[in-house]
C-alpha positions as MATLAB code, in Angstrom:
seq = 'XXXXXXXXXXXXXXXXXXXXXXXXXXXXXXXXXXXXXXXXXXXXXXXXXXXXXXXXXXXXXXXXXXXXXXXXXXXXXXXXXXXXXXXXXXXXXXXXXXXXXXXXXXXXXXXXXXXXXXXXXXXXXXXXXXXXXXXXXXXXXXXXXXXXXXXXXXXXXXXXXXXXXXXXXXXXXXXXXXXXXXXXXXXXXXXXXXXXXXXXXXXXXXXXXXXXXXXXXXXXXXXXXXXXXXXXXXXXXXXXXXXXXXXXXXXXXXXXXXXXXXXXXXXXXXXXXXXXXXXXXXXXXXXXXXXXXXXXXXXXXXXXXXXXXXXXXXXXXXXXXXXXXX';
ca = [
       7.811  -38.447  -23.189;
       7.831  -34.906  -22.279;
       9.596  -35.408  -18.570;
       7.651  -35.042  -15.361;
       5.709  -32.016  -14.552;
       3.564  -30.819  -11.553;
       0.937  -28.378   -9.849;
      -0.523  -27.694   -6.943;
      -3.692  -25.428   -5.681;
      -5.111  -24.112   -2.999;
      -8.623  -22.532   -4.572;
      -9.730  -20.262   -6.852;
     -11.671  -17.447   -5.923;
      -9.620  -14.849   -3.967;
     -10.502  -11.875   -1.826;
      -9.162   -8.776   -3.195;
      -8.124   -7.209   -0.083;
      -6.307  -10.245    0.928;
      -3.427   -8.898    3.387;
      -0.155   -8.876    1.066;
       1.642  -10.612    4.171;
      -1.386  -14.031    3.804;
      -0.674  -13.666    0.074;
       2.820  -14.442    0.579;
       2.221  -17.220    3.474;
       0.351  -18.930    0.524;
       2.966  -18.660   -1.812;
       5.642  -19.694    0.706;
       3.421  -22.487    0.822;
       2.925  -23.481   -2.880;
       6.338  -23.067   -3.034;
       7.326  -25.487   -0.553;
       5.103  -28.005   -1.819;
       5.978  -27.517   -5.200;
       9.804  -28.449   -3.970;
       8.776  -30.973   -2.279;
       7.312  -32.946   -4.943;
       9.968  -32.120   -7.219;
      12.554  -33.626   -4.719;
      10.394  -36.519   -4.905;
      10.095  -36.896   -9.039;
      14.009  -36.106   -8.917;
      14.068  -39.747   -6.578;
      12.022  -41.458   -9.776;
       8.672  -41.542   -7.279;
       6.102  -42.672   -9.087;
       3.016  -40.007   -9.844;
       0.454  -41.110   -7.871;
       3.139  -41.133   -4.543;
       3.601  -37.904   -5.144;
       0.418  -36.440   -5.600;
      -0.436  -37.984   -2.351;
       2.479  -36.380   -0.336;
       2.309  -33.141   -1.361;
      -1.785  -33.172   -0.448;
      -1.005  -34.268    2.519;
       1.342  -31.637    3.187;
      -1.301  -28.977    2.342;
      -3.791  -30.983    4.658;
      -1.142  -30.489    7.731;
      -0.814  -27.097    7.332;
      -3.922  -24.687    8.526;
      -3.558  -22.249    5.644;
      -5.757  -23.693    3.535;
      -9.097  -25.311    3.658;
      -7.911  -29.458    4.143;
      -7.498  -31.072    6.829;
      -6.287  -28.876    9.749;
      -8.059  -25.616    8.728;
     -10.946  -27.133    7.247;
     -14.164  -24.991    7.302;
     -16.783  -25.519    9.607;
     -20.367  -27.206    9.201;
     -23.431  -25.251   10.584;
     -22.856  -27.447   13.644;
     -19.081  -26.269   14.245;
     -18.338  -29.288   13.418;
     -15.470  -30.670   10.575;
     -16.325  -33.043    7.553;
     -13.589  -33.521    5.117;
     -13.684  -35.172    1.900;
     -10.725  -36.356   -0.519;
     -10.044  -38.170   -3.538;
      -7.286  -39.665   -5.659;
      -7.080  -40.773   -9.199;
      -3.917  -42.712  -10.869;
      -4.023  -42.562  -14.652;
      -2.966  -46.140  -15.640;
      -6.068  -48.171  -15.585;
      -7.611  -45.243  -14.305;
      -7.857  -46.393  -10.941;
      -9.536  -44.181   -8.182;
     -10.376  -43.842   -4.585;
     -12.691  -41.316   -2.579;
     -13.825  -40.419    0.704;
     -16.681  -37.743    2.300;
     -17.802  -37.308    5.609;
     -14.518  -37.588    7.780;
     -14.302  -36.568   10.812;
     -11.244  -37.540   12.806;
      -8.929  -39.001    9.989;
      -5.451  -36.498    9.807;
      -4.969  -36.985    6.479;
      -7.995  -37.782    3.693;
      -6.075  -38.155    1.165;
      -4.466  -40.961    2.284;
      -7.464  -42.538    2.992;
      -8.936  -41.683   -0.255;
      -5.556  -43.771   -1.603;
      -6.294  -47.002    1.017;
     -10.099  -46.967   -0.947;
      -8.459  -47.380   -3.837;
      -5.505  -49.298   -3.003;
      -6.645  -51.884    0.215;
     -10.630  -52.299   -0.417;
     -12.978  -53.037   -3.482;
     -15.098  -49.513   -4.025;
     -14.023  -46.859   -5.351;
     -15.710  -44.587   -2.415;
     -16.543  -44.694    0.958;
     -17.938  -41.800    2.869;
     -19.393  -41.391    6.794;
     -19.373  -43.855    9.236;
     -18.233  -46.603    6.572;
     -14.978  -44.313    5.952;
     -14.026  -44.276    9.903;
     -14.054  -47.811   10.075;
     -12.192  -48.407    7.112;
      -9.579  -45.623    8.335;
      -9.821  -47.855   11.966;
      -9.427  -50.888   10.215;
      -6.329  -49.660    8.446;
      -4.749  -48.385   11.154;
      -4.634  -44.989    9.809;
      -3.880  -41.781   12.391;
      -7.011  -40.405   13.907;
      -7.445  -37.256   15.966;
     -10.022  -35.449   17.543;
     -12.398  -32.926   15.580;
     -11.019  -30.617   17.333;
      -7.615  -30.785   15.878;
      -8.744  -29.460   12.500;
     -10.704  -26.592   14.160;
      -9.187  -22.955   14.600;
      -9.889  -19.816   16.401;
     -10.224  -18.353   12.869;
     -13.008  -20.793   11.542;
     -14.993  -20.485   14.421;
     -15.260  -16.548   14.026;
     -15.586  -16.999   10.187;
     -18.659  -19.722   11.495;
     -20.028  -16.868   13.456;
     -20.149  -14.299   10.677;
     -21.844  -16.721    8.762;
     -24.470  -17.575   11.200;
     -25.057  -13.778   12.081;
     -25.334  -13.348    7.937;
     -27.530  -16.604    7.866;
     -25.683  -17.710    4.692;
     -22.862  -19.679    3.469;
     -19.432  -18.408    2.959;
     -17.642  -19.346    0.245;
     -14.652  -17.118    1.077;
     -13.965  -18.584    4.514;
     -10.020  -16.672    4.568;
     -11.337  -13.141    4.744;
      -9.121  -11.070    6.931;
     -11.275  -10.090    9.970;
     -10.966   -6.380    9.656;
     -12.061   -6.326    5.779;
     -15.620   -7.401    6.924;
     -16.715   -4.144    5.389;
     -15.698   -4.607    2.083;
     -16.063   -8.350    1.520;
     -17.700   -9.793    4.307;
     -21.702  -11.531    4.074;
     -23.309   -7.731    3.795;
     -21.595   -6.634    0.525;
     -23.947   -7.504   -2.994;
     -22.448  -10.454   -4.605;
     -23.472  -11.708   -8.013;
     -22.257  -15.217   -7.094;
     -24.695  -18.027   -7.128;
     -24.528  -21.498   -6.127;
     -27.714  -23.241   -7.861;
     -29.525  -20.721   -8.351;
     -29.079  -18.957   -5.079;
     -27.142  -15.889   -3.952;
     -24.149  -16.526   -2.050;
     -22.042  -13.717   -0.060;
     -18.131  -13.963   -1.307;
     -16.319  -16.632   -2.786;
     -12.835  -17.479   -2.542;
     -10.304  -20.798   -2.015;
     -11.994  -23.956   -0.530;
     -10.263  -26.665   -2.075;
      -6.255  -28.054   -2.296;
      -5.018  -30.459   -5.267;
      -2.206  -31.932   -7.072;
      -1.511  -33.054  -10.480;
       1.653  -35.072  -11.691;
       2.831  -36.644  -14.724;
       6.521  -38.864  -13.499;
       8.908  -39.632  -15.937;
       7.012  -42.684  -17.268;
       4.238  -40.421  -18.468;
       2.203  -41.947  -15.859;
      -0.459  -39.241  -14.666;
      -2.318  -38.919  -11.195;
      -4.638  -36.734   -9.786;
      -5.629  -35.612   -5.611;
      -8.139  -32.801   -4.041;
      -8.603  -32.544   -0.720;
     -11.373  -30.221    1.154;
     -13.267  -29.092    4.212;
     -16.249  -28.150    1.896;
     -17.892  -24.248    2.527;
     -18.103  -22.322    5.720;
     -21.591  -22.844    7.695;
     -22.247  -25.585    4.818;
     -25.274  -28.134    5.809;
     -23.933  -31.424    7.578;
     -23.822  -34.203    4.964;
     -23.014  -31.973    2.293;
     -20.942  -33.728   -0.810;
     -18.667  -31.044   -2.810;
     -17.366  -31.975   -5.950;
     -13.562  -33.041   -4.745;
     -14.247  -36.357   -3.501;
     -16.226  -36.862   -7.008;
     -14.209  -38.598   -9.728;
     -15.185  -36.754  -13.167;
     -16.041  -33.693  -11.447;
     -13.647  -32.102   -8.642;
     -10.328  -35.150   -9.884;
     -10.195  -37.075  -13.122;
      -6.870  -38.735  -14.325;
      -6.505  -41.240  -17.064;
      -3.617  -41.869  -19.618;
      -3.774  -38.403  -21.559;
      -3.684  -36.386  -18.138;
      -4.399  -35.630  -14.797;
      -6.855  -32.914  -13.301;
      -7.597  -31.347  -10.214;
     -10.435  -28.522   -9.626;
     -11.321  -26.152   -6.840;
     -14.398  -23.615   -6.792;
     -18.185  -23.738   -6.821;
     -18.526  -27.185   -6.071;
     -21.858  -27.140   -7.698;
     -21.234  -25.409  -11.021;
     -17.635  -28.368  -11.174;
     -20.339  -31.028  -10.692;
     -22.825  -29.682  -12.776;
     -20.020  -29.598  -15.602;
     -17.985  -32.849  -15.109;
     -15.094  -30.473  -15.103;
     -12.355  -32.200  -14.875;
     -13.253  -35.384  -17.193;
     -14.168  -32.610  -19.608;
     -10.450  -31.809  -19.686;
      -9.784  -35.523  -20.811;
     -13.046  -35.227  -23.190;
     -12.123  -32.830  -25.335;
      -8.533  -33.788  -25.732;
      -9.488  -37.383  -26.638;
     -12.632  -36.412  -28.809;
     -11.772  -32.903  -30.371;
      -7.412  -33.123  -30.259;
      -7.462  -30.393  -28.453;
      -3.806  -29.767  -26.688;
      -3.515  -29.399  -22.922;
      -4.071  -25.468  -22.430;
      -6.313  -25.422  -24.870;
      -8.835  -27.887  -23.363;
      -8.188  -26.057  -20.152;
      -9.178  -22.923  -21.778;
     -12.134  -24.398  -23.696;
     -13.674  -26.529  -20.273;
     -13.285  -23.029  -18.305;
     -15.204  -21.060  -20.761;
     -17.865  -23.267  -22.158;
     -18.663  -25.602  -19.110;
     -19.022  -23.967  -16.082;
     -22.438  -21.786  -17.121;
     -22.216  -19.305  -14.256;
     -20.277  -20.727  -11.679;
     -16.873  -19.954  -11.045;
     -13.706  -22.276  -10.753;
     -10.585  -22.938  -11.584;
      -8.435  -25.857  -12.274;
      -5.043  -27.317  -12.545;
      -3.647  -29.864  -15.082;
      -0.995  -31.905  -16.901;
      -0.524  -34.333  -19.876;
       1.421  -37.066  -20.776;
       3.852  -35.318  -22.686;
       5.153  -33.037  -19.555;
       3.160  -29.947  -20.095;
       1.349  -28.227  -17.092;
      -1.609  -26.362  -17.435;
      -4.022  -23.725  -15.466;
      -7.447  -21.986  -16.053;
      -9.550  -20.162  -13.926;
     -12.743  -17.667  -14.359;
     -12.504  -15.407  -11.264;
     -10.551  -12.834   -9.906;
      -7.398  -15.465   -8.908;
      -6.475  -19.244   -7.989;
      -4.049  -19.973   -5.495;
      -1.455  -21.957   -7.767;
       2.134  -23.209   -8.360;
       3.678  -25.712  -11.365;
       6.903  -26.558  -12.648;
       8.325  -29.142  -15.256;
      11.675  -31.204  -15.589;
      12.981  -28.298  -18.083;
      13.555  -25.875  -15.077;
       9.825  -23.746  -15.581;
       8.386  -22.904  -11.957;
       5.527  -20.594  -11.539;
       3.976  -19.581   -8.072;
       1.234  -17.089   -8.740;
      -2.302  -15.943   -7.119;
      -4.155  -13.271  -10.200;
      -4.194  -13.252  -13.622;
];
């Protein structure tokens, strides 16, 4: 055993001209939640609590797209999805299509924990969130002044944005009307930045757990499914490690991204950073994402193919990192 180690996300994909002072509100907030899990690991909590508090600390807080902040539908509308994975037994639990639960990810542990699926998404979710007794808002709760403008550009571009945090007086250099070689199956998409928060933990047991948590894109069609809420793809956590991903949902889909991780240590020996580094490279085709992980033997890991991630890790031998770019 290696000790404990952790990350946290809060998307990949960044806009250049992001204000310095909403670069360092994301890194103030990293860094909290990066100390809060460690307080946590330091009280012998167990992986899989962990990655569950600190996501729903990022889900609270409107910086990033979970929870309160979470990016609009085409209808103006909020519909989160979540997952969880803990590595022992590999044991899982997912939800889409929420629309008044506070907190996802705690649903997306009750699925796993409390029922017998794996996933449960829409109207099914609710009830089971109901039937739990888990707090419920209003939709309007998770809705800001800053998501319905960023909804507005969108319609007025008639696109999706995958860079719902642009600053509203950069609109000229990275809003919908600027060329963009970004695709997302095949089709152009304006800008792309964070959409997507996770956590990856490996206690002091070597016990490994995964959590993402999302609003999905800006102006995104209702009923839309991301990869986040899809064990294999957006979370994957199993004895070797834990993995978390954020970015074009699509392309992390498309790739099984974060199983991949697992894959490649299990089949090819591959350590940690280097499956990181190999899944980024040769399994993402031309989409763009990033990811966070960590193994059983206390290492932490990153990767990501675009211009930053949104990121923070540390391990039991005093490391801490809190970054954005390369």
């Amino acid at each position: 055993m290696g000790g404990w180690a952790i990350a946290v996300h809060g998307g990949a994909g960044v806009d250049p001209n992001l204000p310095p002072q909403r670069q360092e509100e994301a890194k103030q907030l990293l860094a909290r939640c990066l100390n809060l899990g460690i307080s946590s690991l330091h009280s012998n909590a167990s992986a899989i609590d962990v990655v569950e508090l600190v996501v729903r600390e990022l889900e609270t807080d409107p910086l990033f797209n979970s929870g309160r902040g979470s990016a609009l539908t085409e209808n103006g509308t909020v519909e989160m999805e979540a997952s969880i994975m803990d590595g022992p037994k590999r044991r899982c639990g997912a939800v889409s299509g929420l629309t008044t639960v506070k907190n996802p990810i705690s649903l997306a542990r009750l699925v796993m924990d409390k029922s017998p699926h794996s996933y449960l998404a829409f109207s099914g979710a609710e009830d089971f969130a109901r039937l739990q007794g888990v707090e419920v808002v209003e939709n309007e709760y998770f809705i800001t002044p800053e998501n319905v403008g960023m909804l507005k550009l969108a319609k007025e571009a008639n696109t999706i944005l995958f860079d719902y945090r642009i600053p509203t007086n950069g609109y000229d250099t990275c809003g919908a009307g600027v060329e963009s070689p970004v695709k997302m199956n095949g089709l152009p998409i304006s800008v792309y930045a964070p959409e997507t928060v996770g956590c990856v933990v490996v206690d002091k047991e070597g016990r490994c757990a995964a959590a993402t948590s999302t609003g999905g894109l800006m102006n995104k069609m209702t009923g839309r499914i991301g990869d986040s809420p899809l064990i294999g793809a957006g979370t994957y956590a199993c004895e070797l490690c834990g993995v978390s991903c954020t970015g074009e949902g699509e392309a992390i889909i498309r790739g099984t991204l974060a199983r991949e991780v697992a894959a490649v240590m299990e089949y090819k020996g591959l350590g940690l950073q280097e499956a990181v580094d190999f899944v980024i490279k040769n399994r993402l085709d031309e989409g763009f994402a990033g990811l966070i992980a960590v193994s059983n033997k206390g290492e932490v890991a990153y990767g990501f193919n675009c211009n930053g991630m949104f990121r923070g890790c540390a391990t039991e031998d005093g490391f801490m990192e809190v970054g954005i770019w390369e």
